[in-house]
C-alpha positions as CSV (number, residue, x, y, z in Angstrom):
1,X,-152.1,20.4,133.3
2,X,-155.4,19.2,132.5
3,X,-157.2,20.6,134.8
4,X,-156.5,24.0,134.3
5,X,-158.0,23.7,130.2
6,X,-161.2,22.7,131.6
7,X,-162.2,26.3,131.6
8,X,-165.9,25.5,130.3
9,X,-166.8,23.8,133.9
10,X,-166.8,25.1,137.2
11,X,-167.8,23.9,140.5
12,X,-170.9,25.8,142.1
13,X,-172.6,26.0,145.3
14,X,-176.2,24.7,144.8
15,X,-179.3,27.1,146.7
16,X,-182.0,28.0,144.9
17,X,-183.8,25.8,142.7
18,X,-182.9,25.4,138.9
19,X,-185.1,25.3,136.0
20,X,-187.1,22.0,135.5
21,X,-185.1,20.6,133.3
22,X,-181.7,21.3,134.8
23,X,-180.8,19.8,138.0
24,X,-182.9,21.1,141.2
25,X,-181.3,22.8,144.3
26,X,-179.3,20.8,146.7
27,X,-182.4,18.3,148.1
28,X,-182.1,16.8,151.9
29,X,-181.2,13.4,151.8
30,X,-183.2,10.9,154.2
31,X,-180.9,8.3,153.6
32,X,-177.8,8.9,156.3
33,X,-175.5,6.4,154.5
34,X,-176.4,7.0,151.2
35,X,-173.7,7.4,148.3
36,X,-174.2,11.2,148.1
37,X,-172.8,14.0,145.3
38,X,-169.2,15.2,146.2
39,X,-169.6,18.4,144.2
40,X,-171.9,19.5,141.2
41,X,-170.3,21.6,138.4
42,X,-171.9,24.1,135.9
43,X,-170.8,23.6,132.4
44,X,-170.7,27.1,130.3
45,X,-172.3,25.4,127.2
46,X,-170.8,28.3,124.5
47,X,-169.5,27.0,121.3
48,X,-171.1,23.1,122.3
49,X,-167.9,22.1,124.2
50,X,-167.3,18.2,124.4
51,X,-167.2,15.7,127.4
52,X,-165.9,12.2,127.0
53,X,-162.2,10.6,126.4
54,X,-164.2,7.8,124.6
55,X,-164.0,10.4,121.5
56,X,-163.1,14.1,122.9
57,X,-160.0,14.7,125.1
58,X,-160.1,18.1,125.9
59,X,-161.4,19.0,129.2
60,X,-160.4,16.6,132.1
61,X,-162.5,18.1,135.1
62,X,-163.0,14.9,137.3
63,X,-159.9,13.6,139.3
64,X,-159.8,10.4,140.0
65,X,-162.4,7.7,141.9
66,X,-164.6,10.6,140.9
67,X,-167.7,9.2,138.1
68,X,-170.5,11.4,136.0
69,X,-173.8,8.9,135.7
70,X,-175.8,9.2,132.5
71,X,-178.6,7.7,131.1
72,X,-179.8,7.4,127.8
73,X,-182.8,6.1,125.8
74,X,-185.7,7.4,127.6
75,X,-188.2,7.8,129.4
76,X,-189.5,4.4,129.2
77,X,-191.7,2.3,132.2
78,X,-187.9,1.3,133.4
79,X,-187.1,4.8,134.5
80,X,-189.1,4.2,137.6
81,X,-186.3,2.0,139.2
82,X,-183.5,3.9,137.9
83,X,-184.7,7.0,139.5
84,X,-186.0,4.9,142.8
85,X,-181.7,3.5,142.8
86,X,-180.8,7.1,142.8
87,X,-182.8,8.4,145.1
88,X,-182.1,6.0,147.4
89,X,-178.6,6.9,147.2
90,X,-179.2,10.4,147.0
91,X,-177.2,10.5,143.9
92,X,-177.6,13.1,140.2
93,X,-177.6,11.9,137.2
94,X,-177.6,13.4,133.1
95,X,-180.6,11.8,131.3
96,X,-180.4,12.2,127.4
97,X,-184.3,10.8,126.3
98,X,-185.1,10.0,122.7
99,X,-187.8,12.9,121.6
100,X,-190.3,10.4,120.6
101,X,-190.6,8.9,124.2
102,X,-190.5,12.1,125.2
103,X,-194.2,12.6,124.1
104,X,-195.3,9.1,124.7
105,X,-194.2,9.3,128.7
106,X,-194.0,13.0,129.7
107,X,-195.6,12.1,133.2
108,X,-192.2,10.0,133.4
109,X,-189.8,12.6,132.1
110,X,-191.6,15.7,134.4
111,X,-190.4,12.8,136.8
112,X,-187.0,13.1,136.1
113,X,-187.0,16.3,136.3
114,X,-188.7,17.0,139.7
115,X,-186.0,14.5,141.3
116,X,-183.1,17.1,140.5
117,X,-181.7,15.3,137.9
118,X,-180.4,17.3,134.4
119,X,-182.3,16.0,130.9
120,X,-180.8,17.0,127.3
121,X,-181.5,15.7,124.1
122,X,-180.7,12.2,122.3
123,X,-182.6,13.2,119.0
124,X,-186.2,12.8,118.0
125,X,-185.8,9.0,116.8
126,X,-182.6,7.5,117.7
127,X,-180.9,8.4,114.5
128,X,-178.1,7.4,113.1
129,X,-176.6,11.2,112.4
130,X,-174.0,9.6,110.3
131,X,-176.6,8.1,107.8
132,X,-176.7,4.8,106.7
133,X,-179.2,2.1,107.0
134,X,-180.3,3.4,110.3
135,X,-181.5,6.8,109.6
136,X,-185.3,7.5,109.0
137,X,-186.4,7.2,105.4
138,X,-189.0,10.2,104.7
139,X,-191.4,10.4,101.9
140,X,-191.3,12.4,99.6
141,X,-194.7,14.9,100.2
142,X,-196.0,16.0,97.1
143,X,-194.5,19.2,95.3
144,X,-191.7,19.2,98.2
145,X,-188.2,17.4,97.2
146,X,-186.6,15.4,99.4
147,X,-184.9,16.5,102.5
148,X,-181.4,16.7,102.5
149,X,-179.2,15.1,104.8
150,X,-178.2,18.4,106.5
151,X,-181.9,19.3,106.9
152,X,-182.5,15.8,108.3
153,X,-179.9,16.0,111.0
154,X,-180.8,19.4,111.9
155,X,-184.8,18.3,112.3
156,X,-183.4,15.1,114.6
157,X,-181.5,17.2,116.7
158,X,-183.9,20.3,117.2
159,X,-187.1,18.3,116.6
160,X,-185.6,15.8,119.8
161,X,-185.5,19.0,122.3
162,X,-188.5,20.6,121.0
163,X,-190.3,17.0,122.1
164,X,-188.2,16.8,125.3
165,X,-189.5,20.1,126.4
166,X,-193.2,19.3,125.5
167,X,-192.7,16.4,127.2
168,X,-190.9,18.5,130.4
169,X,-193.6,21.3,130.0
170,X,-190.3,23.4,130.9
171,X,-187.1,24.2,128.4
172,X,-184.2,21.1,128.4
173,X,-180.6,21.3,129.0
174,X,-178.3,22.2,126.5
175,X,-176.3,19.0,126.6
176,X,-176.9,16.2,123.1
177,X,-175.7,12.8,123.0
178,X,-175.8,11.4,119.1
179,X,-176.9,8.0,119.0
180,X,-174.9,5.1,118.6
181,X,-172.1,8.0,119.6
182,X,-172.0,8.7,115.6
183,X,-171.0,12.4,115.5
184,X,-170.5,13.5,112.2
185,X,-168.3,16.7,111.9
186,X,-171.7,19.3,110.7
187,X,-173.5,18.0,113.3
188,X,-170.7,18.8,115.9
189,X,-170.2,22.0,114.0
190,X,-174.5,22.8,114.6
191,X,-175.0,21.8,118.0
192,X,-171.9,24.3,118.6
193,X,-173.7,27.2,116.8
194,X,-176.6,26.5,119.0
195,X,-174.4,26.4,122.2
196,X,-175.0,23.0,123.1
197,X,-172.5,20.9,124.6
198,X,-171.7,17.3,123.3
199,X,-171.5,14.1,125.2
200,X,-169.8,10.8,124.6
201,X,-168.6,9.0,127.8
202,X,-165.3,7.7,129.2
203,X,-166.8,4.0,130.2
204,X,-169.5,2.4,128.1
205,X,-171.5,-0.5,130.7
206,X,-172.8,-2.0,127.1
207,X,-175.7,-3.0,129.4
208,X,-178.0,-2.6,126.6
209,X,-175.8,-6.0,125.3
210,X,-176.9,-8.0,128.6
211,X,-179.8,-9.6,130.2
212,X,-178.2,-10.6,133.8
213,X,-178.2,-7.5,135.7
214,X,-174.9,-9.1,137.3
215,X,-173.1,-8.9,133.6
216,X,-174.0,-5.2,134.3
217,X,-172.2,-4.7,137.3
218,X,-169.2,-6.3,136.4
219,X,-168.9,-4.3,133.1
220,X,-169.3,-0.8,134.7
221,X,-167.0,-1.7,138.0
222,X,-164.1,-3.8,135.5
223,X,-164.0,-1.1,133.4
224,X,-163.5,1.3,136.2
225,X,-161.6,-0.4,137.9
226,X,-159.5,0.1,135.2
227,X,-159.8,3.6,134.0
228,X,-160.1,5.2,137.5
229,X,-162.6,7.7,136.7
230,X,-164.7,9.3,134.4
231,X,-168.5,9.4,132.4
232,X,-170.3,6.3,132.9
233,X,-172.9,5.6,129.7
234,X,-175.9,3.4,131.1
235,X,-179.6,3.4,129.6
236,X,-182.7,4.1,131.6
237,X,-185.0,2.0,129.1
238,X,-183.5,-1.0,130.0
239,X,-184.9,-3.3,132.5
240,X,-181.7,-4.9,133.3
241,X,-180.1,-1.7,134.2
242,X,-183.0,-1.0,136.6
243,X,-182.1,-3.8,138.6
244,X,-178.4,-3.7,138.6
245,X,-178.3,0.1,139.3
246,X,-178.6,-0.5,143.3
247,X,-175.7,-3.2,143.3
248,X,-173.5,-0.7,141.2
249,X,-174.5,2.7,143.3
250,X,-173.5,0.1,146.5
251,X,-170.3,-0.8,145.0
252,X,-169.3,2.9,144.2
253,X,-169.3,3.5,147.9
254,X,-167.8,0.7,149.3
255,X,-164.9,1.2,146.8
256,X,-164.5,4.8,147.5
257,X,-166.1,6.1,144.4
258,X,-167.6,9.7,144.4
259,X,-170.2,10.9,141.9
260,X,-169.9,14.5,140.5
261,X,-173.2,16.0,138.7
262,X,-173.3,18.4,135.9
263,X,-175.7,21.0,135.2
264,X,-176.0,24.1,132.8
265,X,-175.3,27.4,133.0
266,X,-178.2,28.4,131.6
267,X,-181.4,25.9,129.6
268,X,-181.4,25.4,126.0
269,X,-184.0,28.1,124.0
270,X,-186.0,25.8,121.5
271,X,-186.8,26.8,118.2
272,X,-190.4,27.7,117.8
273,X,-190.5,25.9,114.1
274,X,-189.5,22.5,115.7
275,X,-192.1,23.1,118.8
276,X,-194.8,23.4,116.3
277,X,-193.4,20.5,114.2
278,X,-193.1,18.3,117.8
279,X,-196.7,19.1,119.0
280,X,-197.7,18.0,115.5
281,X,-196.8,14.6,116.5
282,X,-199.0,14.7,119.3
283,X,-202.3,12.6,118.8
284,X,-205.3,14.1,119.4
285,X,-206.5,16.8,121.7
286,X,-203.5,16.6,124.3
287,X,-202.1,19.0,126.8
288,X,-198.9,17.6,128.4
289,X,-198.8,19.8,131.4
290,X,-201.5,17.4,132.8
291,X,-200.8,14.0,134.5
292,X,-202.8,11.4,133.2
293,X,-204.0,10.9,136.5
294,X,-205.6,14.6,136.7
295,X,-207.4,13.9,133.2
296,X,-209.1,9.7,134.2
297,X,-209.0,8.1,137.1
298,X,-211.0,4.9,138.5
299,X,-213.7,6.3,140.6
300,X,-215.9,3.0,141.0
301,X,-214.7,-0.9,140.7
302,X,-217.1,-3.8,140.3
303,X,-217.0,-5.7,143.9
304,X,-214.3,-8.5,143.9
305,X,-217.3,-10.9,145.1
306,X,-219.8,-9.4,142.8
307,X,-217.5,-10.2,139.8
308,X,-216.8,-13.5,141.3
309,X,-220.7,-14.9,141.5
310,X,-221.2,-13.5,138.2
311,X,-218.2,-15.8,136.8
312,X,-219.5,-18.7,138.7
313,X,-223.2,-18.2,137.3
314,X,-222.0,-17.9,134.2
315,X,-220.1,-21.2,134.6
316,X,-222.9,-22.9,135.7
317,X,-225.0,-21.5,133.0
318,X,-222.8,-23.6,130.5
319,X,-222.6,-26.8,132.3
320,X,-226.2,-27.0,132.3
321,X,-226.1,-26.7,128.5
């Protein structure tokens, strides 16, 4: 039976508040018909198990009309209205943000975070971990040979949470999706020495293929329709997905769906060398456990009607020219 091999997750009752970047204690909801969690499980992360029939088929914990929602690609502006969807339905979801963004939108991820929802790691640029054309050409420094491909994966995996927890001011969850769901077998074989569990999915919405957000909804509820269950792969940097996620959230209840959250057993400890290297990329004098809006902020605007006579002197000025 299935169910009784999915020893690396168990359900738990939620009281007390979890680290920042795991999910948060159970929250009131102020919406009294909203979509709701049915349960929230706590994943034992030791020897990086695997979620996902796409590509692993070992532990089966949901039963059926029961989904996992995940999001991966950011932060990004477009995280606003995924996170507004979900609150709104007073559902959890598993964000996996690319490092990178990480650092450029912290106020966004800390964001994530504060609305109970778990964030892992998607590695620092979006690489390709299998190589090819798509992952990051260095250059060569001077006196120091050229990484190898080993050395590369392993700085795109622990560089990626060392920026996510920058970004979270608070240390990430120890769950990895590899991009473009390219998993070669010594990077599976890493993030297991590390204790971090691996992520592929069980319905892919391909929204990141679509530009009508109701090609959206039909992919995720089709393909659900169909399978009945399981780990649904969406992307919080896309715009589309923003606007579709209310429709699909809407559709999960009316069709009886229920959506199950995951959380850690305990956060992921980042290496201090790929800290350092992560806050390296950071530009300037900056501390990200400030908001931008506690560092500028507009204390004094030019009067709309002042602006205005000044535009329509200066109009005048030039006819009269």
């Amino acid at each position: 039976m299935r169910l009784a091999r999915a020893i690396a997750v168990s359900c738990v009752m939620l009281a007390a508040p979890a680290a920042p970047g795991l999910a948060q204690g159970k929250q009131a909801c102020a919406n009294p018909d909203a979509l709701g969690l049915a349960r929230t499980v706590e994943v034992d992360t030791t020897g990086g198990p695997s979620f996902g029939f796409e590509q692993y088929k070992l532990y089966d914990f949901l039963v059926l009309k029961e989904v996992v929602l995940t999001f991966d690609d950011g932060p990004w502006p477009t995280t606003h209205g995924v996170l507004e969807a979900l609150a709104q339905q007073c559902v959890k979801a598993i964000f996996f943000p690319i490092g990178k963004n990480a650092l450029t939108y912290p106020d966004i991820l800390k964001e994530v975070a504060a609305a109970g929802h778990t964030v892992g790691g998607h590695t620092w640029s979006h690489a390709n971990l299998a190589g090819g054309a798509k992952f990051p050409r260095r250059v060569e420094k001077k006196g120091q040979p050229e990484a190898t491909g080993s050395a590369r994966l392993i700085e795109e995996i622990e560089k990626g949470f060392s920026a996510v927890k920058l970004g979270l001011a608070a240390d990430p969850a120890p769950f990895f999706r590899f991009p473009y769901l390219k998993d070669p077998k010594e990077a599976v074989e890493y993030l297991g020495s590390r204790n971090i569990a691996v992520f592929s999915h069980d319905l892919d919405s391909f929204d990141f293929k679509m530009h009508n957000p109701e090609d959206v909804v039909k992919s995720v509820m089709t393909k659900l329709e169909r399978k009945g269950k399981g780990i649904i792969l969406m992307h919080d940097a896309k715009s589309v997905t923003a606007k579709a996620l209310p429709t699909i959230l809407s559709e999960l209840k009316a069709k009886g769906y229920k959506v199950v959250h995951m959380r850690p057993k305990a956060p992921l400890a980042t290496l201090p060398q790929w800290d350092e290297t992560a806050k390296a990329e950071l530009k300037g004098n900056v501390s990200t456990d400030r908001p931008v809006t506690s560092v500028i902020r507009t204390i004094e605007e030019e009067p709309k009607t002042q602006a205005l006579t000044a535009g329509a002197n200066s109009s005048a000025a030039t006819a009269k020219k």
